[in-house]
C-alpha positions in Angstrom: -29.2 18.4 24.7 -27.5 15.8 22.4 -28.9 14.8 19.2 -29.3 11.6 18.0 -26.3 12.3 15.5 -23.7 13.5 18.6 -24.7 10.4 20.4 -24.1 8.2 17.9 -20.8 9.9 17.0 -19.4 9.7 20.5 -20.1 6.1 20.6 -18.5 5.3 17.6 -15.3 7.7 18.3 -14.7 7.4 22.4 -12.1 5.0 23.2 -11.9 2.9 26.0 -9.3 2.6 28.1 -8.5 -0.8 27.3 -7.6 0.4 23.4 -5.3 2.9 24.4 -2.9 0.4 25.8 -0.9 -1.5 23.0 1.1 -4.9 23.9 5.1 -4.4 23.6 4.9 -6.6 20.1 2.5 -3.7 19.1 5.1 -1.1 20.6 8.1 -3.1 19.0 6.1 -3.5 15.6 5.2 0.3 15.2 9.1 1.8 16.3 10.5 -1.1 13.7 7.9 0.3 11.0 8.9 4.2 11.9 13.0 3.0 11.4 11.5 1.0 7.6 9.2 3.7 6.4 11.9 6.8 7.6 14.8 4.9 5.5 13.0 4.0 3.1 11.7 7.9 2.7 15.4 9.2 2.1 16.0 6.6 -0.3 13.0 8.2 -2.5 14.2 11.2 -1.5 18.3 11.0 -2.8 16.5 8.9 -5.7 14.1 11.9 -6.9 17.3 14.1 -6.8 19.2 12.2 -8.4 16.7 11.2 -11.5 14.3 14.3 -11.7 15.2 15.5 -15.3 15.9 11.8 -16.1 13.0 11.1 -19.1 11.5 7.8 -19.0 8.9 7.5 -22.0 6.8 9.9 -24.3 3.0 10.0 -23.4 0.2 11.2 -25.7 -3.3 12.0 -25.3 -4.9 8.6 -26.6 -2.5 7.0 -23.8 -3.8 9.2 -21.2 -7.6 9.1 -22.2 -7.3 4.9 -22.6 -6.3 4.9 -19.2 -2.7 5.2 -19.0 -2.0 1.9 -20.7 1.4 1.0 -21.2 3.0 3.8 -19.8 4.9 4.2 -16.5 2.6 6.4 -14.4 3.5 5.6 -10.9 6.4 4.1 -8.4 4.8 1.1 -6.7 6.8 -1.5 -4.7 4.1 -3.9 -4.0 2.4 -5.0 -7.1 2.4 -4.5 -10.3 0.3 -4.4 -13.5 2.0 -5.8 -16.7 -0.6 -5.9 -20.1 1.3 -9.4 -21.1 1.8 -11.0 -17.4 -1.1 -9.9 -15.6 -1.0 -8.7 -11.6 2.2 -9.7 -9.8 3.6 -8.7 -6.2 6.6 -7.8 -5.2 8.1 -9.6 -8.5 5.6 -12.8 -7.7 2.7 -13.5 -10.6 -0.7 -13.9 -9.2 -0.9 -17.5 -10.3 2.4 -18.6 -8.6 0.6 -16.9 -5.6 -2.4 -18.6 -5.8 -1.0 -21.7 -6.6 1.3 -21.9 -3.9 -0.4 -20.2 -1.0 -1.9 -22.9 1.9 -5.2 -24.5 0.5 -7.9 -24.8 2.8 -8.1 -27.6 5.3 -11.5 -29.1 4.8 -14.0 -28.8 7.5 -11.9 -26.3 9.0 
């Protein structure tokens, strides 16, 4: 006998047959993504080996405990977190962003 919690778990988790099919863009999207993400892999890869003993900064506690501020703690690609700028993304400040993304069409 199912309980109410199996139930509701195979409703949420079956697939239908319709989902399991993805349109050739879908197909074309996902092995272009796959050639990206596997090139872009070995890059980190022959970068890490080449730059693993290479020291970037000193750290102390106070830095750590104040939540890592001004420090490098992390390689991002996609934004980034400057004290002085603010946010920016992929080398774009938030503001430039904002300012020149499309502005809403009224009524629309």
């Amino acid at each position: 006998m199912n309980t109410l919690f199996q139930r509701t778990a195979q409703k949420c988790f079956s697939v239908s047959p319709a989902s399991r099919t993805f349109s050739s863009a879908s197909v074309i999207l996902k092995q272009r993504m796959e050639t990206v993400i596997a090139d872009r892999q070995q890059e980190v890869m022959a970068f890490k080996k080449e730059h693993a003993n290479t020291v970037i900064g000193e750290v102390d506690v106070s830095q750590i405990i104040g939540g890592m501020r001004g420090i490098p703690g992390m390689l991002y690609e996609t934004s980034k977190l400057d004290p002085a700028e603010g946010i920016s993304y992929r080398g774009t400040p938030l503001f430039d962003i904002v300012k020149n993304a499309p502005k809403t069409i009224e009524g629309g």
